[in-house]
C-alpha positions in Angstrom: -4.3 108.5 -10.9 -2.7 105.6 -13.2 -4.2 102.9 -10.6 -2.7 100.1 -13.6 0.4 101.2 -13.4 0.5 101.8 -9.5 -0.1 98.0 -9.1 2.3 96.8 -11.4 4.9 98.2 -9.7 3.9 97.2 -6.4 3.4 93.9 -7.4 6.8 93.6 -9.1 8.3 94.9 -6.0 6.0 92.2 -3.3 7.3 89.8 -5.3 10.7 90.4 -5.7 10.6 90.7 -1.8 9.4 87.7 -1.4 12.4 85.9 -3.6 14.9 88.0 -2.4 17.2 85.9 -0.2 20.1 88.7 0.7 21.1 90.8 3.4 17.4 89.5 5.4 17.9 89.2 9.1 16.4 86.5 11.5 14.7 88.7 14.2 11.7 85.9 15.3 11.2 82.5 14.8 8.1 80.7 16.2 6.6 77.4 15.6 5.0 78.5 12.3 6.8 81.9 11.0 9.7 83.5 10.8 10.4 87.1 10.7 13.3 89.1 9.1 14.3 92.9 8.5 16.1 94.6 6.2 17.4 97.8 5.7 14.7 99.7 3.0 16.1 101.3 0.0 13.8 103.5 -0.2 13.1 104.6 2.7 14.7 105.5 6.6 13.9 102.0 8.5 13.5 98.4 8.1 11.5 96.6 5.8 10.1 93.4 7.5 9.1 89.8 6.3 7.5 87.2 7.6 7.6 83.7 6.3 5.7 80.3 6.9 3.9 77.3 5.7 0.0 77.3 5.7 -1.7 73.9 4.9 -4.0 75.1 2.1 -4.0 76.1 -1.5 -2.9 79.6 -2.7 -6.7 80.1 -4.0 -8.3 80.1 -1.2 -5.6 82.0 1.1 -5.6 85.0 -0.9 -9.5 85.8 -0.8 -9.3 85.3 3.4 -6.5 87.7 3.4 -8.1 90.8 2.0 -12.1 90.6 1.4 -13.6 92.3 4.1 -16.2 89.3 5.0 -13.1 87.2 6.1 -10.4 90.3 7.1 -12.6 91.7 9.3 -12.8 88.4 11.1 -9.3 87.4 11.9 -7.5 91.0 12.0 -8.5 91.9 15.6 -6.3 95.1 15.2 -9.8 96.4 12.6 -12.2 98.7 14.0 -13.7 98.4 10.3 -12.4 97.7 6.7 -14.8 97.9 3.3 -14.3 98.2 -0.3 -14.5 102.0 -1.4 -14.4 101.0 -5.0 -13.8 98.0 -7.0 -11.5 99.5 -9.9 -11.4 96.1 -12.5 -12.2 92.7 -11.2 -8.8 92.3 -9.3 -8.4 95.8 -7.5 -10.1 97.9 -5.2 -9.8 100.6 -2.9 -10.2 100.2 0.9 -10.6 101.8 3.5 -9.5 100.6 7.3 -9.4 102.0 10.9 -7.8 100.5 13.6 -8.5 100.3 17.2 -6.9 102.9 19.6 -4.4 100.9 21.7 -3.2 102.0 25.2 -6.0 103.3 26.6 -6.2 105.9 24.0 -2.4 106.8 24.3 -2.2 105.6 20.9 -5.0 107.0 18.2 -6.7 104.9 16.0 -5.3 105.2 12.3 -7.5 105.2 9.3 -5.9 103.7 5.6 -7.0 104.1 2.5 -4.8 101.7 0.1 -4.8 100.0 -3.1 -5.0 96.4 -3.5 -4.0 94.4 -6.2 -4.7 90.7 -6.6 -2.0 89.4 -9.1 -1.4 85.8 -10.4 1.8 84.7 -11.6 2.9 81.2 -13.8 3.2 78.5 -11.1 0.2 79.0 -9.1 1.8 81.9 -7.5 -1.0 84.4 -5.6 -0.2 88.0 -4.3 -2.2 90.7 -2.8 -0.5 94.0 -3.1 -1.2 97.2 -1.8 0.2 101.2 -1.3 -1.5 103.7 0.7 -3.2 106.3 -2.3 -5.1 110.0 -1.5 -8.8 109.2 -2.6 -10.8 112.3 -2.5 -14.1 110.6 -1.6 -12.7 109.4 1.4 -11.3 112.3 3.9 -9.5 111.6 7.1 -11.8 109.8 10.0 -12.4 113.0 12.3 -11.2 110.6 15.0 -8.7 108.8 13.5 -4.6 110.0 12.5 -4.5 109.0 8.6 -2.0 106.5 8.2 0.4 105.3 5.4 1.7 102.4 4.2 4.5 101.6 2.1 4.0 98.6 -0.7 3.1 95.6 1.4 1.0 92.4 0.6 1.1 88.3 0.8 2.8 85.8 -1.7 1.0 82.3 -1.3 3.5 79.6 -3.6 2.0 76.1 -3.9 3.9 73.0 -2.6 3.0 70.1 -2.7 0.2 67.8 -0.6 -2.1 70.8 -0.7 0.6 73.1 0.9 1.6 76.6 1.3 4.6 79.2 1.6 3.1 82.8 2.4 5.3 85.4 2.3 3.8 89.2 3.7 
């Protein structure tokens, strides 16, 4: 599997999402986020965005959004999460189950995606990641596999120390 030329075009397309400024819908606005949809091109459904200022520096956003010794803290939906295998320096392959939810009415769901961490001029961060079949890791016996389409995080600096993340 071209794992190089997986994540370019993921990251391309994260990016691009998080520029994009037509045809997004307001569905949820908080005190610190926003959410929009969009139809997907690609795909039957909505793609989904959600927007908001963080008081920190891209740098250290990005690592607390996907290394497991932070994810697993903050992402309560994580029955585990770990690093399969580290392909180059700035991707990886991990693996993730969730909790069941309903009282078992809904399975847990086991990923195993890509991640990409990508800089870009500007102090721009991404993570960037696509669901991708890895032999050495078969479905959790207990778990549905899930997929998911090309998701991730953009951090932008602004200034005083400041913010935008885009997932």
């Amino acid at each position: 599997m071209d794992y190089k030329k997986i994540t370019d075009e993921i990251s391309e397309k994260i990016l691009s999402y998080s520029q994009d400024s037509s045809g997004w819908r307001v569905i949820k606005v908080s005190k610190n986020v926003t959410v929009s949809s969009k139809p997907s091109k690609e795909y039957a459904g909505n793609i989904y965005r959600g927007e908001g200022i963080i008081e920190e520096v891209p740098s250290k956003i990005i690592p607390f959004m996907y290394l497991p010794e932070y994810r697993s803290k903050w992402d309560k939906a994580l029955k585990s999460y770990s690093l399969l295998e580290s392909v180059d320096q700035d991707t990886g392959i991990y693996h993730s189950v969730t909790h069941s939810y309903g009282m078992g009415l809904i399975s847990s769901r086991d990923f195993v995606d890509l991640l990409h961490v990508k800089a870009y001029p500007g102090g721009i961060l991404t993570t960037n990641s696509i669901s991708v079949e890895y032999s050495n890791c078969p479905p959790t016996p207990s778990c549905v596999r899930g997929r998911n389409n090309p998701c991730g995080y953009v951090c932008s600096p602004l200034p005083e120390s400041l913010c935008r993340s885009v997932s």
